[in-house]
RODO-2510 file (C-alpha; in nm, 4 decimals, decimal comma):
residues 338
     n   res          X          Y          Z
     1     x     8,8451    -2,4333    -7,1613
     2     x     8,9399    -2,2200    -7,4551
     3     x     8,6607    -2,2383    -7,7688
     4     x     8,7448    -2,3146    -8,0943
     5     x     8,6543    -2,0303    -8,3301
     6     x     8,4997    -2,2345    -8,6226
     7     x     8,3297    -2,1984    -8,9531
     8     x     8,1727    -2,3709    -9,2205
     9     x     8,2136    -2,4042    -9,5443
    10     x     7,9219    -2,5815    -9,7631
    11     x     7,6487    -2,7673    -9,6689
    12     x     7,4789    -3,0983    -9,9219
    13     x     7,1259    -3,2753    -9,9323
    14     x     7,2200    -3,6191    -9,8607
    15     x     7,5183    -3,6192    -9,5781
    16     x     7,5513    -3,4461    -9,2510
    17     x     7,6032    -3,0471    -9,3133
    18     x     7,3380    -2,9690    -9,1677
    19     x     7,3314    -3,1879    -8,8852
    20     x     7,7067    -3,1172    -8,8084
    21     x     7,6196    -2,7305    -8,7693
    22     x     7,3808    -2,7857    -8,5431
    23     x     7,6152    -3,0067    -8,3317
    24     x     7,8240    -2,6847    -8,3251
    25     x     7,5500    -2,4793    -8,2060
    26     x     7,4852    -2,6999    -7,9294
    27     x     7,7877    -2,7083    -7,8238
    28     x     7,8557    -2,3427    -7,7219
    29     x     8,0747    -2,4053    -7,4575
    30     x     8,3246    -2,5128    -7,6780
    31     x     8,2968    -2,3556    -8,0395
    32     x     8,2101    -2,0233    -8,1687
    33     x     8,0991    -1,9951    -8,4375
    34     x     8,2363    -1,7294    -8,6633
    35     x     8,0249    -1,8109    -8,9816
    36     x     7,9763    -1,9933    -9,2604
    37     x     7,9794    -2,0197    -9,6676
    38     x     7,7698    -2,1813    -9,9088
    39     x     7,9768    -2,2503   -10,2532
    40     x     7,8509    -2,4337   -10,5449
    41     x     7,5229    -2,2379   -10,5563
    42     x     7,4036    -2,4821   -10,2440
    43     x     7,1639    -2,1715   -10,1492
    44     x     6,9367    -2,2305   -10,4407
    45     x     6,9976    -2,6386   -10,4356
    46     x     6,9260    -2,6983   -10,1024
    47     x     6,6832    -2,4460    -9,9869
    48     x     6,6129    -2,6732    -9,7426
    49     x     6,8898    -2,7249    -9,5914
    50     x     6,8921    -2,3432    -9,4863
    51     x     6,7202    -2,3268    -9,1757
    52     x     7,0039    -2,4358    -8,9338
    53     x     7,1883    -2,1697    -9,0459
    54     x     6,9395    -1,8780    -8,9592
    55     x     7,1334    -1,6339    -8,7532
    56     x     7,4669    -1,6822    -8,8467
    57     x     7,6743    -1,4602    -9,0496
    58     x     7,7000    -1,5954    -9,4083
    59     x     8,0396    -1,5224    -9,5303
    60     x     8,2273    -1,5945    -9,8554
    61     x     8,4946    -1,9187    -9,8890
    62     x     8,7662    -1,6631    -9,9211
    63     x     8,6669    -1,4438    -9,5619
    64     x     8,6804    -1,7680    -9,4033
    65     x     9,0615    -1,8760    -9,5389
    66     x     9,1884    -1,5221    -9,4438
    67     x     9,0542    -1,4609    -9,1711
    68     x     9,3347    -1,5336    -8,8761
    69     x     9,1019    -1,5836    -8,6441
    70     x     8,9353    -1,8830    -8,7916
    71     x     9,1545    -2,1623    -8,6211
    72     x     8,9392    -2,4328    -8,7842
    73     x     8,6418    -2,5359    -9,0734
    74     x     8,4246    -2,8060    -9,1111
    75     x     8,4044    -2,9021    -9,4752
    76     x     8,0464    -2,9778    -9,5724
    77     x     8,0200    -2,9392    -9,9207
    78     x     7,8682    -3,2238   -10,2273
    79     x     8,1073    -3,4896   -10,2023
    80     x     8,2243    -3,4258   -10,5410
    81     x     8,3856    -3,1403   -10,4117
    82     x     8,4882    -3,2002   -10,0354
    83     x     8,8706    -3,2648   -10,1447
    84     x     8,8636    -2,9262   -10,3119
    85     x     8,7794    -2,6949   -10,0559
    86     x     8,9293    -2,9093    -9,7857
    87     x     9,2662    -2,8582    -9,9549
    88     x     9,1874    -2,4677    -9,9415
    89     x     9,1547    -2,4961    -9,6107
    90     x     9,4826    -2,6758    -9,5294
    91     x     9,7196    -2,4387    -9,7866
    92     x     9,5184    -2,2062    -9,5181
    93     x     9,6698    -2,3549    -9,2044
    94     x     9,3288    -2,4238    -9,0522
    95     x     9,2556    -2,7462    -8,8905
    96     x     8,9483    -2,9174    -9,0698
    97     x     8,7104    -3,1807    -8,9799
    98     x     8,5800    -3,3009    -9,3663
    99     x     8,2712    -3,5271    -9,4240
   100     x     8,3554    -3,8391    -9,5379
   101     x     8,5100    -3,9835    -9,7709
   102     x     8,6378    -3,7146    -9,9727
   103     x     8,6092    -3,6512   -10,3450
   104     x     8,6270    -3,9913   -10,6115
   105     x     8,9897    -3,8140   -10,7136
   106     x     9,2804    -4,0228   -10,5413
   107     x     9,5772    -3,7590   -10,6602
   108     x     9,3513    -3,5156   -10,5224
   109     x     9,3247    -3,6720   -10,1865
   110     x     9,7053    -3,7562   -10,2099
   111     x     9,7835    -3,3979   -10,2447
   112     x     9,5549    -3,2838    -9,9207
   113     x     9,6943    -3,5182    -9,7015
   114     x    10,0528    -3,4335    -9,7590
   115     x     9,9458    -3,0944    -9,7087
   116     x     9,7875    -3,1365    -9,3760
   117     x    10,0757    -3,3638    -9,2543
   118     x    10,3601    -3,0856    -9,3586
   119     x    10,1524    -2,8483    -9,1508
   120     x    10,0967    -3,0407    -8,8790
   121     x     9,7211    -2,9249    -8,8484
   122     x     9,4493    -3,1753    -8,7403
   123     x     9,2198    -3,3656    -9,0158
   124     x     8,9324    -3,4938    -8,9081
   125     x     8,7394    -3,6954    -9,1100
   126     x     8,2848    -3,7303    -9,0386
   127     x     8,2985    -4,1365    -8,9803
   128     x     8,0766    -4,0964    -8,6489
   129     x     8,0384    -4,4678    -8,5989
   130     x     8,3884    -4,4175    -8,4876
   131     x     8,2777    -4,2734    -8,1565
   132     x     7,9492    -4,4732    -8,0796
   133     x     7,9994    -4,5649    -7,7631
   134     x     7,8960    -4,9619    -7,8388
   135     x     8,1505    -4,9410    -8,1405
   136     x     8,4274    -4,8221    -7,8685
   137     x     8,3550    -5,0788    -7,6076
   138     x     8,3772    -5,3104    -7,9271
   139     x     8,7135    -5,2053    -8,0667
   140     x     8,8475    -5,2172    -7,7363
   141     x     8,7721    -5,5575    -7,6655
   142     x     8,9741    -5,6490    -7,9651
   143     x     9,2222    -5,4817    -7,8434
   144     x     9,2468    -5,6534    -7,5429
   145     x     9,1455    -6,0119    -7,6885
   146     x     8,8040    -6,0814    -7,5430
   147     x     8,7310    -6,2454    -7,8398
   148     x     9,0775    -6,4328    -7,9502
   149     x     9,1805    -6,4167    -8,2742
   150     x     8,9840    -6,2526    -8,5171
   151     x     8,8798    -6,5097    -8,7760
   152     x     8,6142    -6,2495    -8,9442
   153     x     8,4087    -5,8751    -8,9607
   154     x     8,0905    -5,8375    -9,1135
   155     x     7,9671    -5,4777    -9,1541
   156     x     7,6828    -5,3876    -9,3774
   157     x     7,4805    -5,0252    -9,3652
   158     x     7,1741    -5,0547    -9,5734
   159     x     6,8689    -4,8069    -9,6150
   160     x     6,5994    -4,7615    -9,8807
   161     x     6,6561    -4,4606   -10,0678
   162     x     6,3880    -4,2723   -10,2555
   163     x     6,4731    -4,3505   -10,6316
   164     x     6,6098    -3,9590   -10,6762
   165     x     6,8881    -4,0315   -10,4352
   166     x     7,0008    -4,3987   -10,5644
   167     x     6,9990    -4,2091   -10,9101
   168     x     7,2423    -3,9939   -10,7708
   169     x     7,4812    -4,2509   -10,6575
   170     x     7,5907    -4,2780   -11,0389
   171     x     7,8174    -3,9178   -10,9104
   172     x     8,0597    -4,1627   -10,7593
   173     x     8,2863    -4,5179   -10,8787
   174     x     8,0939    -4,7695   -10,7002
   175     x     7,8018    -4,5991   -10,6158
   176     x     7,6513    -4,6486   -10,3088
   177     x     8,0015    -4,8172   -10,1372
   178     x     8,1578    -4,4820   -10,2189
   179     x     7,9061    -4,3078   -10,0595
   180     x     7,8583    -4,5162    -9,7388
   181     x     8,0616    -4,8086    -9,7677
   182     x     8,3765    -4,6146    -9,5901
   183     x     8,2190    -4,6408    -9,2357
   184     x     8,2464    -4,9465    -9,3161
   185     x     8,5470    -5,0290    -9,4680
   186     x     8,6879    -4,8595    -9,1724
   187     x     8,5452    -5,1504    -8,8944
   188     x     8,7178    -5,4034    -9,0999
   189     x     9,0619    -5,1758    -9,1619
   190     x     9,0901    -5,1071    -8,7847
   191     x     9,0235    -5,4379    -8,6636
   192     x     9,1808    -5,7119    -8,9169
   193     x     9,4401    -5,4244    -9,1201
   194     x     9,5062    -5,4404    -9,4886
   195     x     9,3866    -5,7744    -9,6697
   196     x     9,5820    -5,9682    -9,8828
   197     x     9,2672    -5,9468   -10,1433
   198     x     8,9532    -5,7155   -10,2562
   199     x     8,6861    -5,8444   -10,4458
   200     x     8,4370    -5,5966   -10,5791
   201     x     8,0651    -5,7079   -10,6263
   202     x     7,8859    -5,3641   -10,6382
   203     x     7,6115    -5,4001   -10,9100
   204     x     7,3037    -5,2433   -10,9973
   205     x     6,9457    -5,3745   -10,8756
   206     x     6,7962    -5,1941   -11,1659
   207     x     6,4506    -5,1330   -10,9880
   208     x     6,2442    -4,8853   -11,0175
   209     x     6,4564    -4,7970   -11,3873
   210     x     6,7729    -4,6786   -11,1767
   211     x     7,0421    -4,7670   -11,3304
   212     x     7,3675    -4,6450   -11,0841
   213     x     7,5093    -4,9001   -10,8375
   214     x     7,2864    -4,9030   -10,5995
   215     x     7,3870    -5,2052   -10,4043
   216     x     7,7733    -5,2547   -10,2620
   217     x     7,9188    -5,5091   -10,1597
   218     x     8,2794    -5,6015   -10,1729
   219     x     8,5093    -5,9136    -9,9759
   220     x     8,8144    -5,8497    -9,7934
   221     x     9,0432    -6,1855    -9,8208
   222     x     9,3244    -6,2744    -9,5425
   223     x     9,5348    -6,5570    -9,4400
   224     x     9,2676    -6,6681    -9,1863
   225     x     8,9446    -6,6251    -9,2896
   226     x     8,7209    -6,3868    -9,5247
   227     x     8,5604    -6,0519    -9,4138
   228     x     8,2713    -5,8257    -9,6113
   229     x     8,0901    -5,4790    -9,6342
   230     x     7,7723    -5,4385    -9,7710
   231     x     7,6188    -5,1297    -9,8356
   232     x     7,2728    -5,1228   -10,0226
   233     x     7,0217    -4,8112   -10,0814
   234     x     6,7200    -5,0189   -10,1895
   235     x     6,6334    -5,2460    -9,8802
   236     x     6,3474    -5,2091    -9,7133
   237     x     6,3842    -5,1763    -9,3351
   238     x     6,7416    -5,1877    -9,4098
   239     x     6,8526    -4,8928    -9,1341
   240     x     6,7057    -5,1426    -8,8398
   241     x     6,9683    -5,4168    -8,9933
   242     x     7,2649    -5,1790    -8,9845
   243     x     7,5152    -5,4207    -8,7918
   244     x     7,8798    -5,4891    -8,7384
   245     x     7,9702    -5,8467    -8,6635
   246     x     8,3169    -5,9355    -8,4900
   247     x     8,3584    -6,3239    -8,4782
   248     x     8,6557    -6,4293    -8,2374
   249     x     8,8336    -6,7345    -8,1333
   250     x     8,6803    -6,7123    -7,8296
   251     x     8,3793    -6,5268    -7,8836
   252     x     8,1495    -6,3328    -8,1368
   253     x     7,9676    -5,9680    -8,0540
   254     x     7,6964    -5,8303    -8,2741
   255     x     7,6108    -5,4814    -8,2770
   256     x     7,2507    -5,5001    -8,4170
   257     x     7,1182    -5,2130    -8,4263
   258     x     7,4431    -5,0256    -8,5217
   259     x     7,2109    -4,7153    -8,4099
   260     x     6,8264    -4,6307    -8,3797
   261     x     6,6544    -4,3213    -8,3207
   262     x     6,5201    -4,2909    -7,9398
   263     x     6,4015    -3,9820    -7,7592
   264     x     6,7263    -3,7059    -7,7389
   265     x     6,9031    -3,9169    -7,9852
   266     x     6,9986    -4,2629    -8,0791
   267     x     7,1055    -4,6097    -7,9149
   268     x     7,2922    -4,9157    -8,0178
   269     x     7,2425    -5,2757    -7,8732
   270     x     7,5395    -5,5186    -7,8180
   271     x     7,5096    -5,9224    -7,8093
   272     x     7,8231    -6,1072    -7,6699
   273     x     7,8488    -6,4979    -7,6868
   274     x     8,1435    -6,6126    -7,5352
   275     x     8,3069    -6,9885    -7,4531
   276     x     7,9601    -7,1424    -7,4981
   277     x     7,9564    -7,5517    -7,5580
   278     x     7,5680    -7,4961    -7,6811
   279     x     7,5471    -7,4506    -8,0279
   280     x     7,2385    -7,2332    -7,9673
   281     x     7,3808    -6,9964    -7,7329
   282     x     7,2360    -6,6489    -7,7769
   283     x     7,4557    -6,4693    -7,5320
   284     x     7,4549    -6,1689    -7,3381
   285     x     7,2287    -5,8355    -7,4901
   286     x     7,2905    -5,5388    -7,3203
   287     x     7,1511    -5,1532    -7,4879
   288     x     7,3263    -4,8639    -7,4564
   289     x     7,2598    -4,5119    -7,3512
   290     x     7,1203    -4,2898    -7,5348
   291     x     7,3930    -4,0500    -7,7331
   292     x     7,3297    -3,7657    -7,9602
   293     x     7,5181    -3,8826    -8,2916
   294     x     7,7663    -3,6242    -8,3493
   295     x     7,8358    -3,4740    -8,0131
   296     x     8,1713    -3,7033    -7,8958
   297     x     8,2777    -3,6626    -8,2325
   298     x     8,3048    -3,2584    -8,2820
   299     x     8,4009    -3,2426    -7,9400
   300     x     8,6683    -3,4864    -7,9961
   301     x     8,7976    -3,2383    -8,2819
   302     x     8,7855    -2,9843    -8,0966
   303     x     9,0234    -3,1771    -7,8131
   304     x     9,2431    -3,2267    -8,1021
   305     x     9,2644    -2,8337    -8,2241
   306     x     9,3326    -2,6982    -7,8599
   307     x     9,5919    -2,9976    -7,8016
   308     x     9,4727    -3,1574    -7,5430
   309     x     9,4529    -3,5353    -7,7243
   310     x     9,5740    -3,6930    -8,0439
   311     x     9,3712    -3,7979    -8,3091
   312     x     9,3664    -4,1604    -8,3118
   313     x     9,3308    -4,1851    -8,6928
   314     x     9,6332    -4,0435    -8,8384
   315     x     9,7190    -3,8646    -9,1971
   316     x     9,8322    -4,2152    -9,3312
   317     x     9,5540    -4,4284    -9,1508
   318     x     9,2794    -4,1834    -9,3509
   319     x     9,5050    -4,2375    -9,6896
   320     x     9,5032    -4,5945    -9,6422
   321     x     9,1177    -4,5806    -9,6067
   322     x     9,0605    -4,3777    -9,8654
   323     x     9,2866    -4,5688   -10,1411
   324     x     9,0860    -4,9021    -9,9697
   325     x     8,7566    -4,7877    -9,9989
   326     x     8,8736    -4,7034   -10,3908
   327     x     8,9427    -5,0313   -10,4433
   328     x     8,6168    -5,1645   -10,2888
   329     x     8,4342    -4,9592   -10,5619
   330     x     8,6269    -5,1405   -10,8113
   331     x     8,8172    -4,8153   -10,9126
   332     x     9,1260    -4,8800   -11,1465
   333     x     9,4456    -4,7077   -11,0527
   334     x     9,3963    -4,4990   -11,3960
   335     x     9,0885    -4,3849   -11,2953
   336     x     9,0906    -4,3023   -10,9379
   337     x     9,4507    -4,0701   -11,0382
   338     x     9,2441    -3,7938   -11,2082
***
């Protein structure tokens, strides 16, 4: 199996740089790693963040684009400027895996993907619930109608954020659904497709003097029923509630936990309750196997550089996410075209 040769550019405090170059490192029998960058002055912001990289050969943004043997980057930069550097690596030619969701610029976002799509090079986007292996099973069964119709999704990824980080949130339209609320937006997008309506409800809780949206929320409206995301940062014990709901014709599954830390990595438990006349039915739990969180997905990426498998989520999937997930944060089409 051929490696990818790979490199990094950027790294932030709150998302998954640092964990994402460490996936890399595990992974040595399919990427080498050439180097990495660290724009933005994220040296002296993040000093620690720095450790992961010890080791490595630090290189400059610019080595990286010109260097023809660099096939591929991971963009890990601030959010505010993911769409940036990700477009310098597409007018590059490299294939690039990009945090989520991209920058709060929809022009800017417009302009990377057609870039991407004209050169036919991969982008990969850092949703990772994508390839829990629960969330699969899930999306499958969908697919093949365990559950009937879908009357409804409920998805809601909540935490309780040090008052610093829920400050922070004010960065981005919406706050904290910008921030996390695309994982989510995603479930429902994939499973039930574009609504006919969005309602935004993101608001401020206003504790602790904050004053950014710090809790999400927004409801998707179709034909048939009505699905939401919620996405809070002041919730205590709010990462053990982390769920996605599916409710079916002929059957509802609840992944509650979406994921919890265990020993080597994480796990994710699945209840199914199926054609049950008791109204108190609890159904069928069943726990998964442990999974490091980012493994499938970077090696998935990789599949997709050498050629070997097609990314599921296409260039105007991830546009039609993004410009959703806009809307959920209540974004105004003169706004989000800066």
């Amino acid at each position: 199996m051929r490696k990818i040769k790979i490199a990094q550019i950027g790294t932030s405090q709150y998302s998954h740089g640092s964990d994402i170059f460490g996936s890399l490192i595990k992974q040595k029998d399919i990427f080498e790693i050439i180097g990495y960058a660290l724009p933005e002055n994220e040296r002296e912001k993040f000093p620690n963040r720095m450790g992961v990289f010890d080791g490595y050969r630090e290189m400059s943004v610019e080595e990286i684009l010109n260097n023809p043997e660099i096939e591929a980057v991971t963009v890990e930069t601030e959010e505010i400027y993911l769409t940036q550097y990700a477009k310098m690596a597409a007018d590059s030619g490299k294939h690039i895996h990009m945090e989520k969701p991209g920058s709060p610029s929809l022009i800017k976002f417009e302009e990377l993907i057609e870039t991407v799509k004209k050169n036919g090079t991969v982008f990969h986007t850092g949703y990772m619930y994508r390839y829990n292996p629960y969330v699969k099973e899930l999306m499958q069964k969908v697919k093949d109608g365990e559950l009937g119709e879908i009357i409804s999704v409920e998805a809601q990824m909540n935490s309780c954020h040090p008052i610093i980080s829920r400050q922070w949130l004010e960065n981005f339209p919406g706050g904290m659904m910008f921030f996390l609320g695309g994982h989510l937006v995603d479930f429902i997008l994939q499973i039930k497709g574009i609504p006919e309506k969005i309602i935004s409800l993101n608001c401020c809780t206003g504790n602790n003097g904050v004053t950014a949206d710090d809790f999400g929320m927004a409801l998707f409206q179709y034909k048939d029923g009505v699905s939401f995301v919620k996405t809070t940062a002041d919730e205590y014990g709010g990462f053990a509630r982390r769920q996605l709901v599916v409710v079916g014709t002929k059957g509802t599954a609840e992944l509650k936990p979406l994921e919890m830390p265990a020993p080597g990595g994480q796990y994710t438990q699945m209840r199914i309750c199926k054609n049950s006349d008791e109204w108190d039915s609890w159904g069928e739990i069943s726990k998964s196997e442990t999974y490091a969180r980012y493994a499938d997905m970077m090696a998935s990426f990789a599949a997709m550089v050498r050629g070997e498998k097609e990314n599921p989520w296409g260039y105007d999937y991830e546009l039609m996410l993004y410009k959703t997930l806009l809307k959920c944060c209540g974004a105004d089409t003169d706004e989000i075209h800066k």
